[in-house]
CHARMM-style PDB file with segment names, atoms N, HN, CA, C and O in Angstrom:
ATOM      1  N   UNK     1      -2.940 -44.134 -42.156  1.00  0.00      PROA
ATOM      2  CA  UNK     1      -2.104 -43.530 -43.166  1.00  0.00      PROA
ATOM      3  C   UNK     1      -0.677 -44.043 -43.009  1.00  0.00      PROA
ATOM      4  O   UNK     1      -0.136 -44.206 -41.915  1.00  0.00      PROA
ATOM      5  N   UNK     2       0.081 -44.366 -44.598  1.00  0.00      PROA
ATOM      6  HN  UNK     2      -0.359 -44.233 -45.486  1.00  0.00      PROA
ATOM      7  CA  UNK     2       1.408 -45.060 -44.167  1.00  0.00      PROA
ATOM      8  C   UNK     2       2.389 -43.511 -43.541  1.00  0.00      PROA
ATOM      9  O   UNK     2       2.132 -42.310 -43.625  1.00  0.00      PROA
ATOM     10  N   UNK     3       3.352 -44.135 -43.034  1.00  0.00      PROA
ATOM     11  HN  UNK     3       3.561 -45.111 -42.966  1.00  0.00      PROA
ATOM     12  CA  UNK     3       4.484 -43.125 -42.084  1.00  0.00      PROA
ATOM     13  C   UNK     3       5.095 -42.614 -43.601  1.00  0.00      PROA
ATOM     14  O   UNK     3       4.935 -43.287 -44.620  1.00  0.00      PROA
ATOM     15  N   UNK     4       5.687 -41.550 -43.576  1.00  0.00      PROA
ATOM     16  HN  UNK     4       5.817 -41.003 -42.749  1.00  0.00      PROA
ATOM     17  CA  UNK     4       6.663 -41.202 -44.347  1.00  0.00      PROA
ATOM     18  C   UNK     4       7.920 -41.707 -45.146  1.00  0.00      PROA
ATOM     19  O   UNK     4       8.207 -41.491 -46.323  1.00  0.00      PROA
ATOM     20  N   UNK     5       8.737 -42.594 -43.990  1.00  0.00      PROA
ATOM     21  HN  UNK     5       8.504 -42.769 -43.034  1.00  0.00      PROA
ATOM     22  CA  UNK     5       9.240 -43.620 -44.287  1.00  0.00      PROA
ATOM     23  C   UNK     5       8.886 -44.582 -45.045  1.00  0.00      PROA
ATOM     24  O   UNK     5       9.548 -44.970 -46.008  1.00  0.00      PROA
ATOM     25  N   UNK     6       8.026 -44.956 -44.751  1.00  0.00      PROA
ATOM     26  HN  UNK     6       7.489 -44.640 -43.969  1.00  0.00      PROA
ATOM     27  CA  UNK     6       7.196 -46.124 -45.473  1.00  0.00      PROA
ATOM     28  C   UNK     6       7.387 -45.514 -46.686  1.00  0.00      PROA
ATOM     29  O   UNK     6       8.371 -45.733 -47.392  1.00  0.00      PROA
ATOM     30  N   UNK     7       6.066 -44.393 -47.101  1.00  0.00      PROA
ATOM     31  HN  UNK     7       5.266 -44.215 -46.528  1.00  0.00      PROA
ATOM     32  CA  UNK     7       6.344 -43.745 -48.542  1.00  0.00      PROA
ATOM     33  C   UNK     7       7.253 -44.148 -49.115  1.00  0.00      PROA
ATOM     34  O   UNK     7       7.294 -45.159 -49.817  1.00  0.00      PROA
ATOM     35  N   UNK     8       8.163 -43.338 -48.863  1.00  0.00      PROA
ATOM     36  HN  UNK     8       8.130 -42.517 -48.293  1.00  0.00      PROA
ATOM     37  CA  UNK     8       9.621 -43.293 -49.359  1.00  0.00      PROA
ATOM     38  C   UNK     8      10.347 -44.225 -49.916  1.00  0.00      PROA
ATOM     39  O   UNK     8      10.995 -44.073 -50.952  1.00  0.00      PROA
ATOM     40  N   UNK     9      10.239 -45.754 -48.920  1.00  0.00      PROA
ATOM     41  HN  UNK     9       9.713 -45.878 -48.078  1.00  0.00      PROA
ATOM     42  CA  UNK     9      10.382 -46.561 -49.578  1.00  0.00      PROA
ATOM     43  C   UNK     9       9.774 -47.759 -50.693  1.00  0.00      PROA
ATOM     44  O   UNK     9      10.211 -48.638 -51.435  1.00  0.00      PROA
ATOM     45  N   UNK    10       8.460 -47.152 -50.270  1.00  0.00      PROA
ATOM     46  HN  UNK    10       8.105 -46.438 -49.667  1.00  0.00      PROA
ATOM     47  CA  UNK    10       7.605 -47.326 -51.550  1.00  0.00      PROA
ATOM     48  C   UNK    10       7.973 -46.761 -53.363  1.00  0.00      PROA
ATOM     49  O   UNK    10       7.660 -47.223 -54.460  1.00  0.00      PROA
ATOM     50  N   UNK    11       8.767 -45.576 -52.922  1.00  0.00      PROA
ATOM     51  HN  UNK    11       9.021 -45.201 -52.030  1.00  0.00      PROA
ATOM     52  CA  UNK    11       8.880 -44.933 -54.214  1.00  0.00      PROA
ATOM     53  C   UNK    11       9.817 -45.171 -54.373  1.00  0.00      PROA
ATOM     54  O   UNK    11      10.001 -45.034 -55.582  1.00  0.00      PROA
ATOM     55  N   UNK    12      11.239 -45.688 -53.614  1.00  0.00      PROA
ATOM     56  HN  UNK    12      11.089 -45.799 -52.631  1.00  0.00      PROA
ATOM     57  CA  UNK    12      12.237 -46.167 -54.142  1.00  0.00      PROA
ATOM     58  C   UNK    12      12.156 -47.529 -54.449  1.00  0.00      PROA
ATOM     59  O   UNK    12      12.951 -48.147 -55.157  1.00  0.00      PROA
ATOM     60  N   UNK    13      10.778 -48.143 -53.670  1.00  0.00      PROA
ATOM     61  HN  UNK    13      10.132 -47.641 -53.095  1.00  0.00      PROA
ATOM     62  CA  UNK    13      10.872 -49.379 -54.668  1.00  0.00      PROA
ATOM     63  C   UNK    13      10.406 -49.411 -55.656  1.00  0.00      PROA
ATOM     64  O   UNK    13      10.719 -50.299 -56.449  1.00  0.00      PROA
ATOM     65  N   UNK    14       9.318 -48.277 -56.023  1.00  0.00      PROA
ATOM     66  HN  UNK    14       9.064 -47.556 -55.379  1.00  0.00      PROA
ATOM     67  CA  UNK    14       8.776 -48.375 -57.631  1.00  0.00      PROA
ATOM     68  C   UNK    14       9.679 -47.789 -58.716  1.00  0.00      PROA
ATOM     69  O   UNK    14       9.697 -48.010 -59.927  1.00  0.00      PROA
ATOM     70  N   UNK    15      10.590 -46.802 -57.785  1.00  0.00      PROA
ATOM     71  HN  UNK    15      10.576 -46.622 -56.801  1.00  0.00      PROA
ATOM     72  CA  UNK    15      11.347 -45.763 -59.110  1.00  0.00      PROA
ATOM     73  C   UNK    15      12.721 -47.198 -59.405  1.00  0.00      PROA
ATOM     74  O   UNK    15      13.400 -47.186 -60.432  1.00  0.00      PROA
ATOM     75  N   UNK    16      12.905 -48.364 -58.253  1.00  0.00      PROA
ATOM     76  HN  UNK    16      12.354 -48.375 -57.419  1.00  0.00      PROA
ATOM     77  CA  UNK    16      13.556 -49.174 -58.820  1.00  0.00      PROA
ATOM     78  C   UNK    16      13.276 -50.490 -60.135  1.00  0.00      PROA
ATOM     79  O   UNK    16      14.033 -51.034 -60.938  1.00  0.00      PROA
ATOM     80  N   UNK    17      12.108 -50.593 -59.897  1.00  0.00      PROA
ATOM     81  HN  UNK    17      11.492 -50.151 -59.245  1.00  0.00      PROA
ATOM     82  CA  UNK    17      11.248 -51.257 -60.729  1.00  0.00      PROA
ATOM     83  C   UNK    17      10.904 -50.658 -62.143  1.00  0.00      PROA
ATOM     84  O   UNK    17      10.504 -51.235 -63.155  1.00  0.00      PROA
ATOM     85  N   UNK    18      11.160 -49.421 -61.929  1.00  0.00      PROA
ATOM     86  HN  UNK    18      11.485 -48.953 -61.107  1.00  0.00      PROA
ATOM     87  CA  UNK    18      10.841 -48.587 -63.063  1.00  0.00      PROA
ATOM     88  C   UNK    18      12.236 -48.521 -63.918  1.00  0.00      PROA
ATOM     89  O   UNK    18      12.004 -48.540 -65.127  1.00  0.00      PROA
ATOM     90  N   UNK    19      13.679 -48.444 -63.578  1.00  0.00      PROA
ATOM     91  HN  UNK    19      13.868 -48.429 -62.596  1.00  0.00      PROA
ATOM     92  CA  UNK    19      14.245 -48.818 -63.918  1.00  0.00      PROA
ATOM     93  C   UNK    19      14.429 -50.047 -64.519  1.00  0.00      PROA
ATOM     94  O   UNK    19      14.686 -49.980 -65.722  1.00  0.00      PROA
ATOM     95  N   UNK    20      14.358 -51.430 -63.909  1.00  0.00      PROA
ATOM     96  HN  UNK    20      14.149 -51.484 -62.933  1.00  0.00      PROA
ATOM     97  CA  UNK    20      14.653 -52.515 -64.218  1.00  0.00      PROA
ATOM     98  C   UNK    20      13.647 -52.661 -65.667  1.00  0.00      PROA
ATOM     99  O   UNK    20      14.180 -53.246 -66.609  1.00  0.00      PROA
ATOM    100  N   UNK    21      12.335 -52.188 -65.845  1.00  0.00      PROA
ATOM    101  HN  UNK    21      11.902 -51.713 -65.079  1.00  0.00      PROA
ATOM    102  CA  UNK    21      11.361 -52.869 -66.472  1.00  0.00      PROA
ATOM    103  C   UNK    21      12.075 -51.293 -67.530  1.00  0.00      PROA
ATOM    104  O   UNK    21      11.440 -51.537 -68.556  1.00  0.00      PROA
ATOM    105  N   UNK    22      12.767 -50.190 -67.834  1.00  0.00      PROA
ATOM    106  HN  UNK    22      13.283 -49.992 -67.000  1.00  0.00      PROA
ATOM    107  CA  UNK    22      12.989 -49.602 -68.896  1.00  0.00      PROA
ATOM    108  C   UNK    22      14.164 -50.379 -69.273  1.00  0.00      PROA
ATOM    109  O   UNK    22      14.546 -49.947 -70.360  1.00  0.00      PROA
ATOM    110  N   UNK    23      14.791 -51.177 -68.932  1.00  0.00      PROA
ATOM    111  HN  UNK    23      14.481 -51.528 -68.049  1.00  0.00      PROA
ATOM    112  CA  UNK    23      16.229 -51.921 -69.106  1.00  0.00      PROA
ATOM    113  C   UNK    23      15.863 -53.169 -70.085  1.00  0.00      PROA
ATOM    114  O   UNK    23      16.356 -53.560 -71.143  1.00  0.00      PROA
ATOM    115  N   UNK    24      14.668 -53.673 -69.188  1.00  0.00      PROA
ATOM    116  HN  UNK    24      14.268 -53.354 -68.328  1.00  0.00      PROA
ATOM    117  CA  UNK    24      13.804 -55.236 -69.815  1.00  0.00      PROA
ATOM    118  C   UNK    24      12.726 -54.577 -71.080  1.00  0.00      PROA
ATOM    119  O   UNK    24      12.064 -55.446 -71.647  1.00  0.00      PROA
ATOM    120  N   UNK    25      12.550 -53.455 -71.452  1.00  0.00      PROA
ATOM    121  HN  UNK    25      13.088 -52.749 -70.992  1.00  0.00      PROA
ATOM    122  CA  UNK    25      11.866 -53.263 -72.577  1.00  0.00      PROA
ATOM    123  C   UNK    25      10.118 -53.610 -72.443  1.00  0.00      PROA
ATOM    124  O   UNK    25       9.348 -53.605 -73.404  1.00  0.00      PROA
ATOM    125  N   UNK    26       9.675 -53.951 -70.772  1.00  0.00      PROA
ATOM    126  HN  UNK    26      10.300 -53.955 -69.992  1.00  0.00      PROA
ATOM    127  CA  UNK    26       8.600 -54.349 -70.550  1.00  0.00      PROA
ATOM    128  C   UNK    26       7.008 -53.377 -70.316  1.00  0.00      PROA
ATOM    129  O   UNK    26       6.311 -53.483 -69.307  1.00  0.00      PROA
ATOM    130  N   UNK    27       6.780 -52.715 -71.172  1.00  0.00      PROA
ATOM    131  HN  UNK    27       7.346 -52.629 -71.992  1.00  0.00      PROA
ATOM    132  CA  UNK    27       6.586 -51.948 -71.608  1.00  0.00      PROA
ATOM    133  C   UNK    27       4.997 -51.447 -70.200  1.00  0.00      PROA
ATOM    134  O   UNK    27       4.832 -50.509 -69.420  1.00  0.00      PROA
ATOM    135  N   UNK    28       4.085 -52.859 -70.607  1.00  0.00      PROA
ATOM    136  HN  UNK    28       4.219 -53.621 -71.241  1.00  0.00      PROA
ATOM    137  CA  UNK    28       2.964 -52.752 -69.615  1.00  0.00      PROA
ATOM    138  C   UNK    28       3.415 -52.437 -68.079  1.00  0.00      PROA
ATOM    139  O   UNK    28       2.910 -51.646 -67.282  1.00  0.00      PROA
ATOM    140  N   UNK    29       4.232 -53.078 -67.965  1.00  0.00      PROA
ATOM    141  HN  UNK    29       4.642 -53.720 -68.612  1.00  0.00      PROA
ATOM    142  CA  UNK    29       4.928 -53.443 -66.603  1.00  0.00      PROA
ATOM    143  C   UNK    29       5.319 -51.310 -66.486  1.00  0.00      PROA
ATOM    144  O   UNK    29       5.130 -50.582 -65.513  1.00  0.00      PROA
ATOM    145  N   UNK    30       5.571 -51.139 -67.115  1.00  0.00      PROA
ATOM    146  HN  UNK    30       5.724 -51.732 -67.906  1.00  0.00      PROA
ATOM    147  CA  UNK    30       6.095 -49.910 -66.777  1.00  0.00      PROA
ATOM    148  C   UNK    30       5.230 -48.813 -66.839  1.00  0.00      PROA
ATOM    149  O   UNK    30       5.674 -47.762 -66.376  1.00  0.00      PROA
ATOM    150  N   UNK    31       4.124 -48.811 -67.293  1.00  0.00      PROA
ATOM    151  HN  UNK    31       3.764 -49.665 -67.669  1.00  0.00      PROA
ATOM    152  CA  UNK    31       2.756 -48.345 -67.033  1.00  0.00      PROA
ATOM    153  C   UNK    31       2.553 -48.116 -66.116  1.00  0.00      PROA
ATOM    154  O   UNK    31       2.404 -46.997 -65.625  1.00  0.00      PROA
ATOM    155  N   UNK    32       2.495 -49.066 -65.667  1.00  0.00      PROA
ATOM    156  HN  UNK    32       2.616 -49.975 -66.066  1.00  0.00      PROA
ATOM    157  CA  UNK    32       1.507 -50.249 -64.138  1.00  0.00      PROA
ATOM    158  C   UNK    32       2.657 -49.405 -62.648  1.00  0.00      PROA
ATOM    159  O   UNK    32       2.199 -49.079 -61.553  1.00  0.00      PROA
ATOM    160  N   UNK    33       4.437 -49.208 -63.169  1.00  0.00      PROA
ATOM    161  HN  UNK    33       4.809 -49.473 -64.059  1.00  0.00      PROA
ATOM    162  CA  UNK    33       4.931 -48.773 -62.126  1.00  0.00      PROA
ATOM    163  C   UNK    33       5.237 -47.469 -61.780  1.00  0.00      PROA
ATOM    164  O   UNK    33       5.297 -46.966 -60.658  1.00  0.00      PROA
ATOM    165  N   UNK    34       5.516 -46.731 -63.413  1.00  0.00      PROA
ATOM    166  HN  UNK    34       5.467 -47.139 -64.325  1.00  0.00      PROA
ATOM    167  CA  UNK    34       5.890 -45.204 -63.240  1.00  0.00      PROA
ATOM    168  C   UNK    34       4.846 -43.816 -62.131  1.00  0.00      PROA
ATOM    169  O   UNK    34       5.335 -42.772 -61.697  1.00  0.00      PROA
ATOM    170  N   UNK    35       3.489 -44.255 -61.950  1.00  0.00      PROA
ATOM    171  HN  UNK    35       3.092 -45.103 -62.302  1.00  0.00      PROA
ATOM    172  CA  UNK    35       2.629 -43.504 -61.249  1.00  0.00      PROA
ATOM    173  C   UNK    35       3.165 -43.600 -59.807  1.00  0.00      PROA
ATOM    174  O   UNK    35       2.784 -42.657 -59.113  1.00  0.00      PROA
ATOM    175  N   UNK    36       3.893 -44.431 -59.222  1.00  0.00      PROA
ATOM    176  HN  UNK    36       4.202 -45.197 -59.786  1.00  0.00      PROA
ATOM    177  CA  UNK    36       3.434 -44.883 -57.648  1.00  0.00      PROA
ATOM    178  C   UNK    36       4.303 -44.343 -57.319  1.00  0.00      PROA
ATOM    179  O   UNK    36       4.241 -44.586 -56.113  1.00  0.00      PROA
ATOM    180  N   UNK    37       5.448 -43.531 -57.488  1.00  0.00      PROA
ATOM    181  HN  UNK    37       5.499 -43.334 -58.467  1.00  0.00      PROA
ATOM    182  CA  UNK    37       6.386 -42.252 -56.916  1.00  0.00      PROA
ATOM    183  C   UNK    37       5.734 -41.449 -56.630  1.00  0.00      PROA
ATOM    184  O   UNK    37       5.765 -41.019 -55.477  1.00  0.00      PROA
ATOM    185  N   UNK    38       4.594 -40.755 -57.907  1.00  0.00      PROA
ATOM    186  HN  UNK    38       4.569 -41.104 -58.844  1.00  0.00      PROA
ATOM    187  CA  UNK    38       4.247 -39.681 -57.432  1.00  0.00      PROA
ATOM    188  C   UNK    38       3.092 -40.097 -56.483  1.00  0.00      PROA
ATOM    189  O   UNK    38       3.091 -39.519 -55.397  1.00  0.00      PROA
ATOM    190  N   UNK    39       2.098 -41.011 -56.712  1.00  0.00      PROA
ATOM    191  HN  UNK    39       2.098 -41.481 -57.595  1.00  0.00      PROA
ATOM    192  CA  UNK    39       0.996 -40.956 -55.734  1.00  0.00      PROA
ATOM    193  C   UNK    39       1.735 -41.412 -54.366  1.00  0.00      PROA
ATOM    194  O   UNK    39       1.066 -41.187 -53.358  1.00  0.00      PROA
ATOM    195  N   UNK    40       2.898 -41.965 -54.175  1.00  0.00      PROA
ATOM    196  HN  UNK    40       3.441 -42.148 -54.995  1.00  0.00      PROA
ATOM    197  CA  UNK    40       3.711 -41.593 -52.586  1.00  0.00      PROA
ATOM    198  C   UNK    40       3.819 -40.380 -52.400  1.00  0.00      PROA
ATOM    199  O   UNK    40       3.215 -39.931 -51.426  1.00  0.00      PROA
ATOM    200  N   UNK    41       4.335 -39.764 -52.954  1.00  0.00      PROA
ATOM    201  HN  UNK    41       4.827 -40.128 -53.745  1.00  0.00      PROA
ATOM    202  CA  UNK    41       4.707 -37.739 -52.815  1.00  0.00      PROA
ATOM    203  C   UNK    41       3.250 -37.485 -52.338  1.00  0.00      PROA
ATOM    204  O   UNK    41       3.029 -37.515 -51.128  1.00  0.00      PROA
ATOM    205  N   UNK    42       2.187 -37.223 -53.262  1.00  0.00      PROA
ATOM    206  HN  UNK    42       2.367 -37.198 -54.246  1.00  0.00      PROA
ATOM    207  CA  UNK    42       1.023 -37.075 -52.889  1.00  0.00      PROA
ATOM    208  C   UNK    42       0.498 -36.833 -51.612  1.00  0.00      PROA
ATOM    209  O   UNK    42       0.196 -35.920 -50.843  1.00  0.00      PROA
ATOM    210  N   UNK    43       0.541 -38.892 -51.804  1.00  0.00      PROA
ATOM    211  HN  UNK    43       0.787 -39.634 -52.429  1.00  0.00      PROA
ATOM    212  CA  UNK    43      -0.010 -39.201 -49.794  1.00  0.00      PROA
ATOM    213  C   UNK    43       0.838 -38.447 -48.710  1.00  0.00      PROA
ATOM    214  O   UNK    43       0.359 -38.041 -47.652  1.00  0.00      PROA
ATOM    215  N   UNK    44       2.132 -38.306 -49.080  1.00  0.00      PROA
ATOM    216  HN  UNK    44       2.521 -38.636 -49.940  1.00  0.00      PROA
ATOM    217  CA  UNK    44       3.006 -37.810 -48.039  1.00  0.00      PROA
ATOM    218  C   UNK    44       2.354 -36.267 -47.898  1.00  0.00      PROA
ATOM    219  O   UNK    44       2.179 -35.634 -46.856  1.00  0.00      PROA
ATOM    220  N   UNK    45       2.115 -35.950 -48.978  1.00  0.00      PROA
ATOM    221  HN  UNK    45       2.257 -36.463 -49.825  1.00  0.00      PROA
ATOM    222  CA  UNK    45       2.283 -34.134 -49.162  1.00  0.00      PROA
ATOM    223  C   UNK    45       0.705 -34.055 -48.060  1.00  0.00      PROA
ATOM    224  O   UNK    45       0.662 -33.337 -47.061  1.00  0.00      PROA
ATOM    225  N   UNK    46      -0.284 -34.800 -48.446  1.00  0.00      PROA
ATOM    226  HN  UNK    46      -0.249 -35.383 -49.258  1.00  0.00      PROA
ATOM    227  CA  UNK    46      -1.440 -34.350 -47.609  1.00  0.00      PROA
ATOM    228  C   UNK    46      -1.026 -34.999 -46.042  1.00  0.00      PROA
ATOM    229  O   UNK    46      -1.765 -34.765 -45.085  1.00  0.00      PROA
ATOM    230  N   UNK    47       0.086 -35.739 -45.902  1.00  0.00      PROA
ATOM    231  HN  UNK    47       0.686 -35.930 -46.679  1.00  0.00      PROA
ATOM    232  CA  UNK    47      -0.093 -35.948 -44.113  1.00  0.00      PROA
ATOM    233  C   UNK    47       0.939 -35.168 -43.706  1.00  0.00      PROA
ATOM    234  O   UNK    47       1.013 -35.344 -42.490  1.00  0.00      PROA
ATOM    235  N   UNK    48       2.087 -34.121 -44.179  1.00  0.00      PROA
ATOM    236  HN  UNK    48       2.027 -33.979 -45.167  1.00  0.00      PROA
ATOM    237  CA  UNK    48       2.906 -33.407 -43.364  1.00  0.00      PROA
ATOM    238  C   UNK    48       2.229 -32.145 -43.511  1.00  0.00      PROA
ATOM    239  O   UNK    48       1.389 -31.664 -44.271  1.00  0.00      PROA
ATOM    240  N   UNK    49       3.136 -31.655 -42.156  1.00  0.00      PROA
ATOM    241  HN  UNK    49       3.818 -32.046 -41.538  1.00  0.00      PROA
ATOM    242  CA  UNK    49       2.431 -30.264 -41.784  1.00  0.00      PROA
ATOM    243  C   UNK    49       2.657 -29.084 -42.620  1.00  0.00      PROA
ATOM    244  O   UNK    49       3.732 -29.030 -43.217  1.00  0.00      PROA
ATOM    245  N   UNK    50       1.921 -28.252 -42.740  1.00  0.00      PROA
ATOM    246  HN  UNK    50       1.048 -28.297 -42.255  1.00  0.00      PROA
ATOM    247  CA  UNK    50       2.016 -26.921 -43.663  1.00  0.00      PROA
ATOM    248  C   UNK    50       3.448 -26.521 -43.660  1.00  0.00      PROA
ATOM    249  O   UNK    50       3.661 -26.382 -42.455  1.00  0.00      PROA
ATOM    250  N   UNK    51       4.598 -26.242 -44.303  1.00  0.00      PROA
ATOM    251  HN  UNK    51       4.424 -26.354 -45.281  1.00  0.00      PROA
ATOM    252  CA  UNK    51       5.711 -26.050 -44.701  1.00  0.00      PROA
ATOM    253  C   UNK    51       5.882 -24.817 -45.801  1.00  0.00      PROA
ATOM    254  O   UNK    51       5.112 -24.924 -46.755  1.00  0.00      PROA
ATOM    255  N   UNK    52       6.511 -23.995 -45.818  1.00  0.00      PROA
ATOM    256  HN  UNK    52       7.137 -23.908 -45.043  1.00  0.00      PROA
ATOM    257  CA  UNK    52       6.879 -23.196 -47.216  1.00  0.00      PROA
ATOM    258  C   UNK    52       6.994 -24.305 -48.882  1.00  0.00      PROA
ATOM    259  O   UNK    52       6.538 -24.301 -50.026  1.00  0.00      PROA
ATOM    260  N   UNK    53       8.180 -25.366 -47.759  1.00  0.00      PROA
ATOM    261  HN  UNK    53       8.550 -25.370 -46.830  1.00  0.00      PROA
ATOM    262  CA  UNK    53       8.518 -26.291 -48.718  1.00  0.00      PROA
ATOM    263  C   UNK    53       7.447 -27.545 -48.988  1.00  0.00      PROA
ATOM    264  O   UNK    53       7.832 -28.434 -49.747  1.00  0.00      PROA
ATOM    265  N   UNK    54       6.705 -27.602 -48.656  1.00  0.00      PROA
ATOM    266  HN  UNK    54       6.392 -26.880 -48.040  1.00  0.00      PROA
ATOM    267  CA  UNK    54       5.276 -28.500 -49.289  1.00  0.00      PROA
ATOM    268  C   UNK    54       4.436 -27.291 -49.567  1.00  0.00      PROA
ATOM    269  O   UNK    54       3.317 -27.566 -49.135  1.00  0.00      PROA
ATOM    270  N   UNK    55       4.434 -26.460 -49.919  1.00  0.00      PROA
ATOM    271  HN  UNK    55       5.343 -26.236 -50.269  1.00  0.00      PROA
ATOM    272  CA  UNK    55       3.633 -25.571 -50.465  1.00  0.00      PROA
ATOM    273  C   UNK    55       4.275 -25.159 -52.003  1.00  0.00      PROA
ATOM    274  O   UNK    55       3.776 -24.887 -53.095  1.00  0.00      PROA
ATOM    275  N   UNK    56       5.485 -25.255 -51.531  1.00  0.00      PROA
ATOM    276  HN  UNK    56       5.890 -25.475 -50.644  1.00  0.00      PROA
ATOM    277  CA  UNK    56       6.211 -25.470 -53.130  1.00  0.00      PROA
ATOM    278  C   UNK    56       5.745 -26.651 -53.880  1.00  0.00      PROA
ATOM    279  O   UNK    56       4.786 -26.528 -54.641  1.00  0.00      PROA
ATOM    280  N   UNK    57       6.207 -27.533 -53.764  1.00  0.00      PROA
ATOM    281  HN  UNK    57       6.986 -27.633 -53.145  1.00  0.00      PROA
ATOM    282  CA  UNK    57       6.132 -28.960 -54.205  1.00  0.00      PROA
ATOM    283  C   UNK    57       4.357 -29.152 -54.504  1.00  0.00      PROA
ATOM    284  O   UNK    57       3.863 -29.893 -55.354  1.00  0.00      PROA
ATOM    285  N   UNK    58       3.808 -28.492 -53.795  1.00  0.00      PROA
ATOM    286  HN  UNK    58       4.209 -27.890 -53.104  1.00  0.00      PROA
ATOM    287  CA  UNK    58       2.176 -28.427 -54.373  1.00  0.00      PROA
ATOM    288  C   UNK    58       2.044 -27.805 -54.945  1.00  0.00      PROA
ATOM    289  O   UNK    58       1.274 -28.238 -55.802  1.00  0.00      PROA
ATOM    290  N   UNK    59       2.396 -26.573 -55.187  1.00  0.00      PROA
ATOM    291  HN  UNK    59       3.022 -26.221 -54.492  1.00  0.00      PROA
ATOM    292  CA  UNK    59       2.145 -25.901 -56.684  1.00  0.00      PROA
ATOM    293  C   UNK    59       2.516 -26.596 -57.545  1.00  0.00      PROA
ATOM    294  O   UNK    59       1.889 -26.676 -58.602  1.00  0.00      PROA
ATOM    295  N   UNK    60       3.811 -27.386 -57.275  1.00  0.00      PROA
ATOM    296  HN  UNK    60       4.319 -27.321 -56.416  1.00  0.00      PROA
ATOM    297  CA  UNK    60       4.387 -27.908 -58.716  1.00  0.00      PROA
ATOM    298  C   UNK    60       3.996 -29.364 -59.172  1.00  0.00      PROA
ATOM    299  O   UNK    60       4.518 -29.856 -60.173  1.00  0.00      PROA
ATOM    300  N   UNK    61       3.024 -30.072 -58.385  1.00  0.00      PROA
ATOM    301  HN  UNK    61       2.600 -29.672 -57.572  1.00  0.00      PROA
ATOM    302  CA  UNK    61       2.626 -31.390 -59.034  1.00  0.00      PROA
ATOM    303  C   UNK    61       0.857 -31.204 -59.304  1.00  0.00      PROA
ATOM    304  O   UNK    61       0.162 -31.950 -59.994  1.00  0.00      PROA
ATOM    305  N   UNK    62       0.372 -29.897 -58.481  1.00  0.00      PROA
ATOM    306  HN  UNK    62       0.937 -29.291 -57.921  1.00  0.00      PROA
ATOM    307  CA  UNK    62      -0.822 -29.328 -58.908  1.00  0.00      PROA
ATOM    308  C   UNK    62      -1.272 -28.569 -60.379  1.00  0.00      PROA
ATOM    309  O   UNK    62      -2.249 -28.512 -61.126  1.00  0.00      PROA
ATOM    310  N   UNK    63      -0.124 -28.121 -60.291  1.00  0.00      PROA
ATOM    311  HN  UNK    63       0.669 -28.167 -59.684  1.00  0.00      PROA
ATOM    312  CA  UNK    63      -0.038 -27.451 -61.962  1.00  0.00      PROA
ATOM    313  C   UNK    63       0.207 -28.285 -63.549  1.00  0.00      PROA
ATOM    314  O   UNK    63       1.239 -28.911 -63.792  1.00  0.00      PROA
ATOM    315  N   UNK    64      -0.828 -28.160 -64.429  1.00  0.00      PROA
ATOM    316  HN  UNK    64      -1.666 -27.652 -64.232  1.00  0.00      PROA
ATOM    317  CA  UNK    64      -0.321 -29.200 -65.563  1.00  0.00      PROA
ATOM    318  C   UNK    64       0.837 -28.891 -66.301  1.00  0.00      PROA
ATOM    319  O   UNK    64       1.108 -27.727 -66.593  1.00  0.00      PROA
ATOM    320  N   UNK    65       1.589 -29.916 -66.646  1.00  0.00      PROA
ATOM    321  HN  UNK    65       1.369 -30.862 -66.408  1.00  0.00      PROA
ATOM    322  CA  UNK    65       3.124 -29.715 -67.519  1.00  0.00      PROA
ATOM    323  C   UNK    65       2.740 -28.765 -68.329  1.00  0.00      PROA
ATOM    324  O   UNK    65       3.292 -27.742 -67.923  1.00  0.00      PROA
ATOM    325  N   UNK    66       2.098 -28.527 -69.256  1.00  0.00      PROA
ATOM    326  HN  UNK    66       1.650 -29.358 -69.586  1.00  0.00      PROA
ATOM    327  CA  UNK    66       1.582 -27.680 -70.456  1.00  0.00      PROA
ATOM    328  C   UNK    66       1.858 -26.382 -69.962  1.00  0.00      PROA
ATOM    329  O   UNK    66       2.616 -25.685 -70.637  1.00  0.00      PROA
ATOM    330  N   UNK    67       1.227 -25.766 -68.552  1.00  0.00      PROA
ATOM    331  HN  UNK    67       0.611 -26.332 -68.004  1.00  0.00      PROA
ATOM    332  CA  UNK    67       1.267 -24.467 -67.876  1.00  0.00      PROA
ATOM    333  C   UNK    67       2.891 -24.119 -67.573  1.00  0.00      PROA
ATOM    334  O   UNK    67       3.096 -22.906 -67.534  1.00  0.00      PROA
ATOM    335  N   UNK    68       3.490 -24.542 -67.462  1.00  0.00      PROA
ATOM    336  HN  UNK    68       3.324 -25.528 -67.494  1.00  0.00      PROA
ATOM    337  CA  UNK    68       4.846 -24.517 -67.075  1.00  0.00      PROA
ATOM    338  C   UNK    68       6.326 -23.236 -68.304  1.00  0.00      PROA
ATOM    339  OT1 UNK    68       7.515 -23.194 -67.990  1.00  0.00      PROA
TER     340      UNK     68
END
């Protein structure tokens, strides 16, 4: 499983990419990058330890936008 760190900078490299490609108008490209923030959060959320505060953050990416 990647370290946390790792994550992290996984999602700042996609949420940077995700920028550049809404700037470039590249539409597929931005498909392909907007998911991989959250599936970092995700992976992270199932390898840290039980927390109040990952118990938050799981209700709130467990729940559909619509329910909100």
């Amino acid at each position: 499983m990647l370290r946390p760190s790792h994550l992290m900078m996984l999602a700042l490299a996609a949420a940077a990419l995700y920028l550049y490609v809404r700037a470039s108008d590249n539409t597929l490209l931005g498909l392909l990058a907007k998911p991989i923030p959250v599936l970092a959060l995700i992976a992270w959320l199932r390898s840290a330890s039980a927390t109040p505060y990952r118990g938050w953050i799981d209700r709130f990416i467990s729940q559909p936008a619509l329910n909100r």
